[in-house]
N, CA, C, O and CB atoms as a CASP TS submission, in Angstrom:
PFRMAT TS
TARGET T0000
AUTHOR 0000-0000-0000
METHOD Language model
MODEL 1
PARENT N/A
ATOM      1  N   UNK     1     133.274 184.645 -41.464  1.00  0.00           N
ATOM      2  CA  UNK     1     132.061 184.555 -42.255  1.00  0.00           C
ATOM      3  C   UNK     1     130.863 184.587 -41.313  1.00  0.00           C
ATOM      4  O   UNK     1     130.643 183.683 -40.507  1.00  0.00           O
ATOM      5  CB  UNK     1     132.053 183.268 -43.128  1.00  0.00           C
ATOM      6  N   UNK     2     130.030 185.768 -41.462  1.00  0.00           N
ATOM      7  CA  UNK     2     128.755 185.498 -40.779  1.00  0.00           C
ATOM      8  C   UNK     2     127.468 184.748 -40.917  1.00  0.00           C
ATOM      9  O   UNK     2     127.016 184.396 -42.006  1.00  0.00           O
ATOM     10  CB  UNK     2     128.406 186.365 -40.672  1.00  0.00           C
ATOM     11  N   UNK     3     126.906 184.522 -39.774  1.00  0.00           N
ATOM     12  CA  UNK     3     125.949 183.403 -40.299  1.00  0.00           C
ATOM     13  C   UNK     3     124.654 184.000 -40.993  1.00  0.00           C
ATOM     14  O   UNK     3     124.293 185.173 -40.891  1.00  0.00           O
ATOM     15  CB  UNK     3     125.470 182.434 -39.044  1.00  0.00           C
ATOM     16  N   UNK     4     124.112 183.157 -41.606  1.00  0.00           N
ATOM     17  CA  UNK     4     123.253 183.618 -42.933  1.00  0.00           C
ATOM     18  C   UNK     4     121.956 183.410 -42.126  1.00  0.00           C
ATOM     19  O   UNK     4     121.103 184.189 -42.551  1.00  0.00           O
ATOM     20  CB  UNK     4     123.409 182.586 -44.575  1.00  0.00           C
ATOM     21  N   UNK     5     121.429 182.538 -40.976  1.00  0.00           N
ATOM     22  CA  UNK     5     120.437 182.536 -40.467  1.00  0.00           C
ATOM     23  C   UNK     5     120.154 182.869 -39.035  1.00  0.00           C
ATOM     24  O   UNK     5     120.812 182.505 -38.060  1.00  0.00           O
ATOM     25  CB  UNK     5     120.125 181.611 -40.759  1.00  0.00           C
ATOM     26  N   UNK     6     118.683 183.887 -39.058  1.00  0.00           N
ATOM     27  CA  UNK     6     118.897 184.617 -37.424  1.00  0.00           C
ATOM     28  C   UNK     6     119.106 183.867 -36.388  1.00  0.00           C
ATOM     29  O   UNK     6     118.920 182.658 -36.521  1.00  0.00           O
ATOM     30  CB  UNK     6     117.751 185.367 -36.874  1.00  0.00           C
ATOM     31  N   UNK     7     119.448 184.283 -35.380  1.00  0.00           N
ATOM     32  CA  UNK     7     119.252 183.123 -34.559  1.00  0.00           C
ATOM     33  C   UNK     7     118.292 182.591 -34.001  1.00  0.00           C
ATOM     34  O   UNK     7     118.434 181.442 -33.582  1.00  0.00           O
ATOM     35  CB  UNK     7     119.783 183.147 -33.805  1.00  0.00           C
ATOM     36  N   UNK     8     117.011 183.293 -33.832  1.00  0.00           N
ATOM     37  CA  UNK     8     116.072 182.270 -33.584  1.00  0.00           C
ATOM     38  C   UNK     8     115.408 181.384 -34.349  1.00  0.00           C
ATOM     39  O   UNK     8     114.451 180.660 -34.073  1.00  0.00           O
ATOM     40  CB  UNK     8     115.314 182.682 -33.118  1.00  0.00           C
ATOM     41  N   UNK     9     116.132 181.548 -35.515  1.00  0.00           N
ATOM     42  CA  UNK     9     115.739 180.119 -36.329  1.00  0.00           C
ATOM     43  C   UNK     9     116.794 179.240 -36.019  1.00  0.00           C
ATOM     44  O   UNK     9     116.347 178.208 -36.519  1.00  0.00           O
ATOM     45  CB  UNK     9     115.619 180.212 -38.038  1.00  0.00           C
ATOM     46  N   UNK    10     117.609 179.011 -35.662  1.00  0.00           N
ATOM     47  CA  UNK    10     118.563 178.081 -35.365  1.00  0.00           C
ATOM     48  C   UNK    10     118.353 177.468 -33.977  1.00  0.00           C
ATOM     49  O   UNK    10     118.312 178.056 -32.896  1.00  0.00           O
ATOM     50  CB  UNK    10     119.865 178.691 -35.493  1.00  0.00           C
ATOM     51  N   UNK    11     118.214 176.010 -34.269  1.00  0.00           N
ATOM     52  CA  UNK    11     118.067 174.805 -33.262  1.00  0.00           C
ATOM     53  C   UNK    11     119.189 174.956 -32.386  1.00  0.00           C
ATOM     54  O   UNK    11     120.335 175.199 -32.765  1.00  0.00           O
ATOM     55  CB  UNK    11     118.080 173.305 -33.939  1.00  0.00           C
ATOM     56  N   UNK    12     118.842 174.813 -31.279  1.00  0.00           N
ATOM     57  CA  UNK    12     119.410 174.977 -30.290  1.00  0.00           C
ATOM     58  C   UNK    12     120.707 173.375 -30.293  1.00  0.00           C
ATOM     59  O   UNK    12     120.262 172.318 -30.741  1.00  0.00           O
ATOM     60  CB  UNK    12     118.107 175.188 -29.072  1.00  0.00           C
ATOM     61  N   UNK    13     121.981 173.410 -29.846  1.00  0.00           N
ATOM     62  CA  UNK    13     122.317 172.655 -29.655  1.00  0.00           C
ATOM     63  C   UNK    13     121.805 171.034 -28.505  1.00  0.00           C
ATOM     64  O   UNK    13     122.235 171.054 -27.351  1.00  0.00           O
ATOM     65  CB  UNK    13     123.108 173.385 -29.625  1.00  0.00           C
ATOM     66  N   UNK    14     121.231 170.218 -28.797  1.00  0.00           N
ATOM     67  CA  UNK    14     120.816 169.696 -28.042  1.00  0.00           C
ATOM     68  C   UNK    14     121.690 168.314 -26.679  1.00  0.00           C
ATOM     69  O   UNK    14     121.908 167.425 -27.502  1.00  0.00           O
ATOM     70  CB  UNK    14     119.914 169.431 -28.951  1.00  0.00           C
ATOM     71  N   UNK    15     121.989 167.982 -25.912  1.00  0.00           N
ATOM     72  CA  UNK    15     123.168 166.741 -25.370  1.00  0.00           C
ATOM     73  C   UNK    15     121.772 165.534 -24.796  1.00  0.00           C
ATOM     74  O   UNK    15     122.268 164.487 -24.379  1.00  0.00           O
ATOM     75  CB  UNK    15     124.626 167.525 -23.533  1.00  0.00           C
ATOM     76  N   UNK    16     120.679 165.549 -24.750  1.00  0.00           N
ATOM     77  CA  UNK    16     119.916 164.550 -24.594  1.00  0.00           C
ATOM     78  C   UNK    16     118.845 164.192 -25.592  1.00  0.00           C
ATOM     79  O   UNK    16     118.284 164.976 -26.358  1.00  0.00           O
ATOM     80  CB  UNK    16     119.448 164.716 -23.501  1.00  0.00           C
ATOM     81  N   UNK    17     118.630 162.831 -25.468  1.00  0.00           N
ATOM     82  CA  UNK    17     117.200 162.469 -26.482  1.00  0.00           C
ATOM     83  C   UNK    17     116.208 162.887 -25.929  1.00  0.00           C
ATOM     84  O   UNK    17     115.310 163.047 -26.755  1.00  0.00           O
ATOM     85  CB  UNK    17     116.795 160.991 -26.801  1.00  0.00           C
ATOM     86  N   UNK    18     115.814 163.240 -24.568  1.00  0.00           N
ATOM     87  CA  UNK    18     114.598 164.036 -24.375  1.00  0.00           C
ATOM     88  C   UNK    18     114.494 165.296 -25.065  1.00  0.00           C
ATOM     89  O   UNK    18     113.770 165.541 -26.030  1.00  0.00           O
ATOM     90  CB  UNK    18     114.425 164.307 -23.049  1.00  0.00           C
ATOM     91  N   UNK    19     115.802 166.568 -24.096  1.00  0.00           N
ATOM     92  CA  UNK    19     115.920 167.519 -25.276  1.00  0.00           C
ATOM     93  C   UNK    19     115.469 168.059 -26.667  1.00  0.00           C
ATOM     94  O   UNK    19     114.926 169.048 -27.159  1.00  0.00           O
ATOM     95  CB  UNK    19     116.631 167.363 -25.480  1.00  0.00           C
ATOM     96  N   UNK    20     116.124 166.569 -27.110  1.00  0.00           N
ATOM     97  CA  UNK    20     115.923 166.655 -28.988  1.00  0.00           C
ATOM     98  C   UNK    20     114.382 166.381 -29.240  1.00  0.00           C
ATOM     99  O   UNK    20     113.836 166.833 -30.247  1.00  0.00           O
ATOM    100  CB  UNK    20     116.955 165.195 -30.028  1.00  0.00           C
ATOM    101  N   UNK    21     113.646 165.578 -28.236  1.00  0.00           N
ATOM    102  CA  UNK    21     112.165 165.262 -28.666  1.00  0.00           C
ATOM    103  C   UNK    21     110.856 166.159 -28.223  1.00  0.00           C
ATOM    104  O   UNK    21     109.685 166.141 -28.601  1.00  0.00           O
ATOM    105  CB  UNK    21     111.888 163.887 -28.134  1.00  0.00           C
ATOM    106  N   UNK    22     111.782 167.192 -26.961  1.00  0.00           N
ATOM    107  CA  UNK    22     111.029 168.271 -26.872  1.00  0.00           C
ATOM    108  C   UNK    22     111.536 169.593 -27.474  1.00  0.00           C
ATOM    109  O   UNK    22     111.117 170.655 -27.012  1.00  0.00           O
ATOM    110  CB  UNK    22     110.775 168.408 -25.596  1.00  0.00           C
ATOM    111  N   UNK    23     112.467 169.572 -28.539  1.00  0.00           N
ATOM    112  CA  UNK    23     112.630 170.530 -29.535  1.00  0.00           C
ATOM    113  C   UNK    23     111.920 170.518 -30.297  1.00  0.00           C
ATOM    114  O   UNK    23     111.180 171.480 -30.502  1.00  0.00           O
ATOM    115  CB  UNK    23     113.539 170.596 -30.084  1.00  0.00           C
ATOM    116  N   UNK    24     111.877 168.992 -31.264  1.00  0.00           N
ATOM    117  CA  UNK    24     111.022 168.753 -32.211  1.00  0.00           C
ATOM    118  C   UNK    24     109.961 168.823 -31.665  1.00  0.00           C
ATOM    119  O   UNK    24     109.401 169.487 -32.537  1.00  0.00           O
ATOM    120  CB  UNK    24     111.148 167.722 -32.861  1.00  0.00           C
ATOM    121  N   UNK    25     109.106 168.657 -30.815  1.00  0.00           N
ATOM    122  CA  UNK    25     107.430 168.714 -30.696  1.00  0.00           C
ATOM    123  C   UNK    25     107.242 170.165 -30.809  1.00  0.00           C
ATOM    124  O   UNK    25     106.390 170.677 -31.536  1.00  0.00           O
ATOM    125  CB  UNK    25     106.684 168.085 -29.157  1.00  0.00           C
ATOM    126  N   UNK    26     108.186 170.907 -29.957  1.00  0.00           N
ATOM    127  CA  UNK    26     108.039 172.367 -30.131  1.00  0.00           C
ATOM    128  C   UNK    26     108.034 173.270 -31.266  1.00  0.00           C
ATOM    129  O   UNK    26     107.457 174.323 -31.538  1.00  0.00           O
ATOM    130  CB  UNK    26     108.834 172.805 -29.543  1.00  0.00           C
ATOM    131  N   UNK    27     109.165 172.236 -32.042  1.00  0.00           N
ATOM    132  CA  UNK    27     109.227 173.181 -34.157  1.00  0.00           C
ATOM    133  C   UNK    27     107.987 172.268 -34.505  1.00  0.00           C
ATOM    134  O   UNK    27     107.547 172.647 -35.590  1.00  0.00           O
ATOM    135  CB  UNK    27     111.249 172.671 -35.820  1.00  0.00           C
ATOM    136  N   UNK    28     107.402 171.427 -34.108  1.00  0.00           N
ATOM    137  CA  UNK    28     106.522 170.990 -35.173  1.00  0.00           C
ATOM    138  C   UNK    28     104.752 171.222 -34.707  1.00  0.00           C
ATOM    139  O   UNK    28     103.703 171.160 -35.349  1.00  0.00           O
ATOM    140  CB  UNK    28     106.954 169.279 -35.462  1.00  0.00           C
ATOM    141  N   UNK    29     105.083 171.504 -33.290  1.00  0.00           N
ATOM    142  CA  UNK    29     103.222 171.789 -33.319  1.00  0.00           C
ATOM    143  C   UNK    29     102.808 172.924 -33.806  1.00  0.00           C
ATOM    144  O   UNK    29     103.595 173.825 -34.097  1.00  0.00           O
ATOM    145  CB  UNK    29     102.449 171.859 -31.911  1.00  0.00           C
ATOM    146  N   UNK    30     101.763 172.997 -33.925  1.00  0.00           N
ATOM    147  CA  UNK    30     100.928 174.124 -34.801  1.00  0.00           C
ATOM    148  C   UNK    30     100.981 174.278 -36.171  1.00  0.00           C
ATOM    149  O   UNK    30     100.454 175.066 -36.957  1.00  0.00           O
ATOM    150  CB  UNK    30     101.247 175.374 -34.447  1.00  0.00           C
ATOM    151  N   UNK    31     101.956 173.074 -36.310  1.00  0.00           N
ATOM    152  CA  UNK    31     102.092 173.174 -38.076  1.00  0.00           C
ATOM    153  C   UNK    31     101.436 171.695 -38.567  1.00  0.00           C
ATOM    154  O   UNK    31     102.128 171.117 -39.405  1.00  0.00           O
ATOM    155  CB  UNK    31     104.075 173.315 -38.735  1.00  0.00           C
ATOM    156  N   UNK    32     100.469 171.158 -38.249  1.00  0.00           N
ATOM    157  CA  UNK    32     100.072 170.175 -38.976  1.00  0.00           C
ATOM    158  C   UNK    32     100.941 168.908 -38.769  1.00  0.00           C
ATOM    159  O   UNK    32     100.980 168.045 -39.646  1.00  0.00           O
ATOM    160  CB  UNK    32     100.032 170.621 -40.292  1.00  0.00           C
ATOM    161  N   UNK    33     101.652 168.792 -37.590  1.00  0.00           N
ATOM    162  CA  UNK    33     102.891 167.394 -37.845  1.00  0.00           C
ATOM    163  C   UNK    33     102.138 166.477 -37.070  1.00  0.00           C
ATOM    164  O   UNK    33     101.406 166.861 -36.158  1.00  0.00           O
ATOM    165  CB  UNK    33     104.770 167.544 -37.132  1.00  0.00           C
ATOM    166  N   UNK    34     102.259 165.430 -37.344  1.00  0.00           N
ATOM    167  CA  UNK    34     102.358 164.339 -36.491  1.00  0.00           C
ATOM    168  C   UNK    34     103.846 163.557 -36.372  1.00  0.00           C
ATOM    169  O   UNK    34     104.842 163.536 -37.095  1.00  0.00           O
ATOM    170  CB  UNK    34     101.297 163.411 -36.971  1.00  0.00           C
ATOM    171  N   UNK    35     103.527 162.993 -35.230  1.00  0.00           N
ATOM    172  CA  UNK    35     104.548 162.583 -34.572  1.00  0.00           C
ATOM    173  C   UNK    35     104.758 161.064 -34.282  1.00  0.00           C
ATOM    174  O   UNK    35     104.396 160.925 -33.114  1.00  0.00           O
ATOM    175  CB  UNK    35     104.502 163.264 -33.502  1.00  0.00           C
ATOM    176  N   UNK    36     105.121 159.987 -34.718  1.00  0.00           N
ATOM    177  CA  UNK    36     104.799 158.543 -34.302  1.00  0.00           C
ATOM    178  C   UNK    36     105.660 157.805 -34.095  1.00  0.00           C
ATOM    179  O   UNK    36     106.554 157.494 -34.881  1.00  0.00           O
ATOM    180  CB  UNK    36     104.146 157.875 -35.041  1.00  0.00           C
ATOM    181  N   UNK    37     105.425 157.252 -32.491  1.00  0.00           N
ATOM    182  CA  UNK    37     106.306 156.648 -31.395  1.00  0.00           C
ATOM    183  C   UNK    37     106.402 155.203 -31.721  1.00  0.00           C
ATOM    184  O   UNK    37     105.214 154.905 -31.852  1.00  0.00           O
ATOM    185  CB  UNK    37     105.717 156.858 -29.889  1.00  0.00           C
ATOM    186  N   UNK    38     107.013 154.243 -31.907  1.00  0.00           N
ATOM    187  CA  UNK    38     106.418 152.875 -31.978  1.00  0.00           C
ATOM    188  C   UNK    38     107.499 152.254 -31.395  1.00  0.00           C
ATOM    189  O   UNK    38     108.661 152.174 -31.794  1.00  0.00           O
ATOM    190  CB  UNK    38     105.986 152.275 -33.410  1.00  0.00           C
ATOM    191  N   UNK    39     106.697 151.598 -29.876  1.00  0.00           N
ATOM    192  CA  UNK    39     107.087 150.594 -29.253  1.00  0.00           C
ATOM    193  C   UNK    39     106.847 148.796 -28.911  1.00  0.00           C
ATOM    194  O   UNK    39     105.887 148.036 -28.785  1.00  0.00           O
ATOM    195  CB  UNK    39     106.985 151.161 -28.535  1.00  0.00           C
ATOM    196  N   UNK    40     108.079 148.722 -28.871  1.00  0.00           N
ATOM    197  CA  UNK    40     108.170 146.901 -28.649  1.00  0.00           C
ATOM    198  C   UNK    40     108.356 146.245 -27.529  1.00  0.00           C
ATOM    199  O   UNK    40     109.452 145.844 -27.138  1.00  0.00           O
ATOM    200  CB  UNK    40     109.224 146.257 -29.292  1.00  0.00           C
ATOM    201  N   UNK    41     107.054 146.070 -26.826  1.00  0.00           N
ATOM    202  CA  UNK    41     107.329 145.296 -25.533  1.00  0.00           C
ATOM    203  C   UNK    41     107.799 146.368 -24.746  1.00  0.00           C
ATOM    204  O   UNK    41     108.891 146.181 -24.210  1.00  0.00           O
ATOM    205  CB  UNK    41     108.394 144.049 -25.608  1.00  0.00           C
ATOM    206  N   UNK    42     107.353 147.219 -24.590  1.00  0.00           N
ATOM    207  CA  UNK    42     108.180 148.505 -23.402  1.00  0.00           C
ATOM    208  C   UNK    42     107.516 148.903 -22.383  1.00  0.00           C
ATOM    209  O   UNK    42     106.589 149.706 -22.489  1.00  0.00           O
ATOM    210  CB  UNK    42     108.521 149.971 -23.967  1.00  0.00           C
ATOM    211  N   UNK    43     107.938 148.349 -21.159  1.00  0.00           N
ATOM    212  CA  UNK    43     107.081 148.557 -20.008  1.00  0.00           C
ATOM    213  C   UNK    43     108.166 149.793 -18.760  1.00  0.00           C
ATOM    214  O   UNK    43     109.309 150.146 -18.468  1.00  0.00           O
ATOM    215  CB  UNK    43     106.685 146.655 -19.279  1.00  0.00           C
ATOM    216  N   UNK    44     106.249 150.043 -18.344  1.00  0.00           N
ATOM    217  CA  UNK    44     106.968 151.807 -17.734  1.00  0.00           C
ATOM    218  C   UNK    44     106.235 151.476 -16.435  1.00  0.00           C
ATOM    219  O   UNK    44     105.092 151.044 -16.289  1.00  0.00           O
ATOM    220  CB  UNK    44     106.320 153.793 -18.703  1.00  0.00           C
ATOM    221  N   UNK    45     106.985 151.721 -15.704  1.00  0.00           N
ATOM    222  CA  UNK    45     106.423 151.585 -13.800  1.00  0.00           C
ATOM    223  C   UNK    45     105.846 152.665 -13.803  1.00  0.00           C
ATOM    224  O   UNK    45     106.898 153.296 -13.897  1.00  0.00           O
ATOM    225  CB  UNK    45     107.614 151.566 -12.318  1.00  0.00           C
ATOM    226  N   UNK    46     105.048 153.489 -13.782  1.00  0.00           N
ATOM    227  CA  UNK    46     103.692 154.470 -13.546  1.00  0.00           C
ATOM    228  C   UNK    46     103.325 154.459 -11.767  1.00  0.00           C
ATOM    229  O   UNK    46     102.433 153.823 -11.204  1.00  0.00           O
ATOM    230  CB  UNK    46     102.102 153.679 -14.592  1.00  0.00           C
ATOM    231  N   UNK    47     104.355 155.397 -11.151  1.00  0.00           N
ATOM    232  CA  UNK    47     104.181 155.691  -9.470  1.00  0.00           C
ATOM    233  C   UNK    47     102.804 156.317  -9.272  1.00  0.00           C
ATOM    234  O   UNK    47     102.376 157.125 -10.096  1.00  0.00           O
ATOM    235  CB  UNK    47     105.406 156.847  -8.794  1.00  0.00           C
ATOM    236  N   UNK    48     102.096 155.956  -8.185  1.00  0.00           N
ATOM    237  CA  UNK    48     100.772 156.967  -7.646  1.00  0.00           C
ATOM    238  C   UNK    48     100.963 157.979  -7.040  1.00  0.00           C
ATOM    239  O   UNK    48     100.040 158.641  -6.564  1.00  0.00           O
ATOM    240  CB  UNK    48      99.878 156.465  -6.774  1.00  0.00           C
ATOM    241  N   UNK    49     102.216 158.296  -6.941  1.00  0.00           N
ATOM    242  CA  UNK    49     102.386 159.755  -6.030  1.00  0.00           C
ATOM    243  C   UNK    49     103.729 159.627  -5.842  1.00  0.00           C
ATOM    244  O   UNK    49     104.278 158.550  -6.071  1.00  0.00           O
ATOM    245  CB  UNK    49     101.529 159.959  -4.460  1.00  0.00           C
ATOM    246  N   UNK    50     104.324 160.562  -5.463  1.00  0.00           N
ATOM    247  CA  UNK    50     105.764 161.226  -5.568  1.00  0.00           C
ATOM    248  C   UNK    50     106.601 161.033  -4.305  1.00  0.00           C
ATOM    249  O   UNK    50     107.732 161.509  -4.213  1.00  0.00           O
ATOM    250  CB  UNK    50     105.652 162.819  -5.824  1.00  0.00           C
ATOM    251  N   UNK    51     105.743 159.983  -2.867  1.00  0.00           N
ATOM    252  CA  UNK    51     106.449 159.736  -2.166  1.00  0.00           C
ATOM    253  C   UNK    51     107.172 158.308  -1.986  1.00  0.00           C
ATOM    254  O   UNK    51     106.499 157.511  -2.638  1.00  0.00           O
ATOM    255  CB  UNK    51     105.902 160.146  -1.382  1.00  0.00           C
ATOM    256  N   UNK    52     107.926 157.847  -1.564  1.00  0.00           N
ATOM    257  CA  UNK    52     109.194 157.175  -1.408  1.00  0.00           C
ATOM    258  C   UNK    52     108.384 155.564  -1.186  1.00  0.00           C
ATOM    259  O   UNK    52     108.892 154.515  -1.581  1.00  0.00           O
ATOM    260  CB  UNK    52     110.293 157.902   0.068  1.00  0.00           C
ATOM    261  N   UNK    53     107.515 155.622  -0.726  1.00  0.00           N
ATOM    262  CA  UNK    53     106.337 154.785  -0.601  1.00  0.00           C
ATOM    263  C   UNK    53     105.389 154.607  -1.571  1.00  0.00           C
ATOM    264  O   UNK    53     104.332 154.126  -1.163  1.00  0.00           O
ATOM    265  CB  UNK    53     105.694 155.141   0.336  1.00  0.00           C
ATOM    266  N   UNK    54     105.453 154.826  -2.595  1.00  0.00           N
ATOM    267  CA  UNK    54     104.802 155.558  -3.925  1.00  0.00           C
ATOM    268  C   UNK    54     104.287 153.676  -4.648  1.00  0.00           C
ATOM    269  O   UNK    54     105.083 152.896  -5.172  1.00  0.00           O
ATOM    270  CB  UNK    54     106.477 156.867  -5.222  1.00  0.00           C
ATOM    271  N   UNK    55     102.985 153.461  -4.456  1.00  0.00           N
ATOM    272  CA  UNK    55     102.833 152.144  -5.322  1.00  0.00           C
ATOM    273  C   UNK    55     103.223 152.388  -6.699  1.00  0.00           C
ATOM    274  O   UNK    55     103.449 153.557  -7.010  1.00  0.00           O
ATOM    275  CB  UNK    55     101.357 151.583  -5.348  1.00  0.00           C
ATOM    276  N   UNK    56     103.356 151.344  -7.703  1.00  0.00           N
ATOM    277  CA  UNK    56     103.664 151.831  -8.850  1.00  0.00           C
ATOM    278  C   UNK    56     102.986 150.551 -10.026  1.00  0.00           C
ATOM    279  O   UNK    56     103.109 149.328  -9.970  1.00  0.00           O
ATOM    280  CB  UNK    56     105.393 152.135  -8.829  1.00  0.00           C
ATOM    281  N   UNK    57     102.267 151.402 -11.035  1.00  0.00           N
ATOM    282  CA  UNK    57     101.666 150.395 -11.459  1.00  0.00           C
ATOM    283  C   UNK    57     102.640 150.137 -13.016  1.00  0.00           C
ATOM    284  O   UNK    57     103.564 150.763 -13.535  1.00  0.00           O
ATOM    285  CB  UNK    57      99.948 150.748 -11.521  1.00  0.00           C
ATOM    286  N   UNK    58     101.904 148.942 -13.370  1.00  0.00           N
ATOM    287  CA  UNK    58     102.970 148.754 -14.622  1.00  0.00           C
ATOM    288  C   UNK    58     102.529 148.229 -16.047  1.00  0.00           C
ATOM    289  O   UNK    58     102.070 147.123 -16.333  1.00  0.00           O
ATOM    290  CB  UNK    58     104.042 147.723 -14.188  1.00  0.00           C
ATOM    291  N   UNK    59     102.792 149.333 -16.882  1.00  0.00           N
ATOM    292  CA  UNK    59     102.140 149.511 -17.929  1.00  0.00           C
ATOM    293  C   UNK    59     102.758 148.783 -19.232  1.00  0.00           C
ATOM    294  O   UNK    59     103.938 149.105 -19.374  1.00  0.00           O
ATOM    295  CB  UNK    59     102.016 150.878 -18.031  1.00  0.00           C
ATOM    296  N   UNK    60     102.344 147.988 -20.115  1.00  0.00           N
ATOM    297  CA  UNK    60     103.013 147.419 -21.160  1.00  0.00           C
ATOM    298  C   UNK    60     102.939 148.391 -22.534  1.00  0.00           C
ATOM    299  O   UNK    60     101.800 148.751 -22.830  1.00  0.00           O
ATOM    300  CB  UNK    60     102.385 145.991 -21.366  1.00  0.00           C
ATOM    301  N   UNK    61     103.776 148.745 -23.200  1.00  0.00           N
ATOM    302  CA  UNK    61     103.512 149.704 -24.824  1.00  0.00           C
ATOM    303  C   UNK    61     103.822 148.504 -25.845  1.00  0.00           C
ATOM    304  O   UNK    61     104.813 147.805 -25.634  1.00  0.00           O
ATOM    305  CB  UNK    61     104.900 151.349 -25.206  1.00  0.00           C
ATOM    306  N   UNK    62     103.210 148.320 -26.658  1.00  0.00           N
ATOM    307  CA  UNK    62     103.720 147.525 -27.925  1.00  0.00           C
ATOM    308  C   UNK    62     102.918 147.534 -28.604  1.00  0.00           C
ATOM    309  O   UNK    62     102.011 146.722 -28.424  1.00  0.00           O
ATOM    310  CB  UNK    62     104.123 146.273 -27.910  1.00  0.00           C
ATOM    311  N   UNK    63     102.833 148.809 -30.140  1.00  0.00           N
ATOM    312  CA  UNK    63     102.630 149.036 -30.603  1.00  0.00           C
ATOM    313  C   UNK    63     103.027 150.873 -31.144  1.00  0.00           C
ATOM    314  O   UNK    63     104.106 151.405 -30.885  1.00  0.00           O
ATOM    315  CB  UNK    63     101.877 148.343 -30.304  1.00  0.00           C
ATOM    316  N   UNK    64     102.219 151.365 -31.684  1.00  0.00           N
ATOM    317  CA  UNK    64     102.351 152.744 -32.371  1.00  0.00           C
ATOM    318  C   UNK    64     101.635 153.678 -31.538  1.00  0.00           C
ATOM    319  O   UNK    64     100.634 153.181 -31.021  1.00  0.00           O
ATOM    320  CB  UNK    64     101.770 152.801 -33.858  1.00  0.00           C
ATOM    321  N   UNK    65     101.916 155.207 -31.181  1.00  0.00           N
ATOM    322  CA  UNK    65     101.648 155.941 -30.173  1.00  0.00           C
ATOM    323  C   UNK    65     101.834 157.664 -31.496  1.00  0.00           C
ATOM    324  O   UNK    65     102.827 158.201 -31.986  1.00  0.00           O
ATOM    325  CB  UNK    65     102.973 155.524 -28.536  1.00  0.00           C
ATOM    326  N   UNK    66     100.260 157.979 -31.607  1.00  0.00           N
ATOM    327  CA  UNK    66     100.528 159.133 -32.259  1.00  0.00           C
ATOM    328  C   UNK    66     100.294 160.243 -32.278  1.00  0.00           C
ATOM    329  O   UNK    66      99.112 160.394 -32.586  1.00  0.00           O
ATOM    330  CB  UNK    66     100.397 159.096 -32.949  1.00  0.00           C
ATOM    331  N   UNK    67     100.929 161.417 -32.065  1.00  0.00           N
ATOM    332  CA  UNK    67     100.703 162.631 -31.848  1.00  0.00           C
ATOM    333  C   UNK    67     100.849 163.650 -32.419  1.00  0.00           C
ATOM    334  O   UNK    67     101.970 164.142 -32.546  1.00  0.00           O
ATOM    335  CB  UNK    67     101.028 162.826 -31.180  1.00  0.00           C
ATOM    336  N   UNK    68      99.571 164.313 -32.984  1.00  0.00           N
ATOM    337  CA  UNK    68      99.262 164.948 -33.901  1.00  0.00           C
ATOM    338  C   UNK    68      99.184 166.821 -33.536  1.00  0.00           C
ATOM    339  O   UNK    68      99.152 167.209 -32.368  1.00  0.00           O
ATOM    340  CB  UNK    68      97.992 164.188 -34.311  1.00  0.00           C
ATOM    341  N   UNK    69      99.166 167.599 -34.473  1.00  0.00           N
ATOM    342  CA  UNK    69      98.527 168.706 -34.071  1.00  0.00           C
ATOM    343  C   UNK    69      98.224 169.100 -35.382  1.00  0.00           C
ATOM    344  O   UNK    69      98.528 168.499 -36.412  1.00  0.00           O
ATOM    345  CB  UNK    69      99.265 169.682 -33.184  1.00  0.00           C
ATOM    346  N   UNK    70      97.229 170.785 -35.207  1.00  0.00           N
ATOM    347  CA  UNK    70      97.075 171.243 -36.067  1.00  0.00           C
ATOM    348  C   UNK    70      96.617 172.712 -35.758  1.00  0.00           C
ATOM    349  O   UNK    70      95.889 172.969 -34.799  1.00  0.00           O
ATOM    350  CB  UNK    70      96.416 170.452 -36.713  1.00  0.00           C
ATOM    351  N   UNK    71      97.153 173.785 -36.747  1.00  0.00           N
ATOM    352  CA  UNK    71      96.523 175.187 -36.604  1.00  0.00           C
ATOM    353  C   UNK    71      95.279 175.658 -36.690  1.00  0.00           C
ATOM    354  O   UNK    71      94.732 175.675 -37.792  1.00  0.00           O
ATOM    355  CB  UNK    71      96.946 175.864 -37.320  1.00  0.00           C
ATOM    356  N   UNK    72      94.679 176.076 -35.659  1.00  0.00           N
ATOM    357  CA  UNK    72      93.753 176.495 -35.373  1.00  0.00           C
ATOM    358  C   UNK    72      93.564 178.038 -35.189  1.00  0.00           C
ATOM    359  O   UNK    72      94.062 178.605 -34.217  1.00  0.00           O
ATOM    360  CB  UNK    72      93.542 175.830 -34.524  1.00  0.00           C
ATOM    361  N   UNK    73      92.820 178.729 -36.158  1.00  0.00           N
ATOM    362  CA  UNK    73      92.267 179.978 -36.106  1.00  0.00           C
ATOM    363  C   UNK    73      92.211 180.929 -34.997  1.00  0.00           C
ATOM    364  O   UNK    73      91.661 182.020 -35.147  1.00  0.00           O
ATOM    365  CB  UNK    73      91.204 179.817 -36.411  1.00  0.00           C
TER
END
């Protein structure tokens, strides 16, 4: 039985949650989506630079994080 939809409409198989969250941002921008993150108490070490010596500052999230788009002409 062949498949009924082309393939570039078909989602790519995904094996990570990053993956899957940069699929979805990708099917959903330009179409009006928003997107909303909501974190509890989630802290992220934020490095100043990429060497091994790298200070790192440290950021707390707790609350809602939202990301929107929309089509533009």
């Amino acid at each position: 039985m062949a498949d009924a939809e082309p393939t570039e409409e078909r989602i790519d198989e995904t094996t990570t949650w990053p993956d899957l969250a940069i699929s979805l941002y990708d099917r959903l921008t330009g179409r009006g989506a928003e997107i909303i993150y909501e974190f509890e108490d989630m802290e992220v070490e934020v490095p100043s630079g990429t060497g091994e010596d790298a200070e790192h500052a440290r950021w707390r999230l707790d609350g809602e994080l939202r990301v929107s788009t929309e089509e533009r002409d």
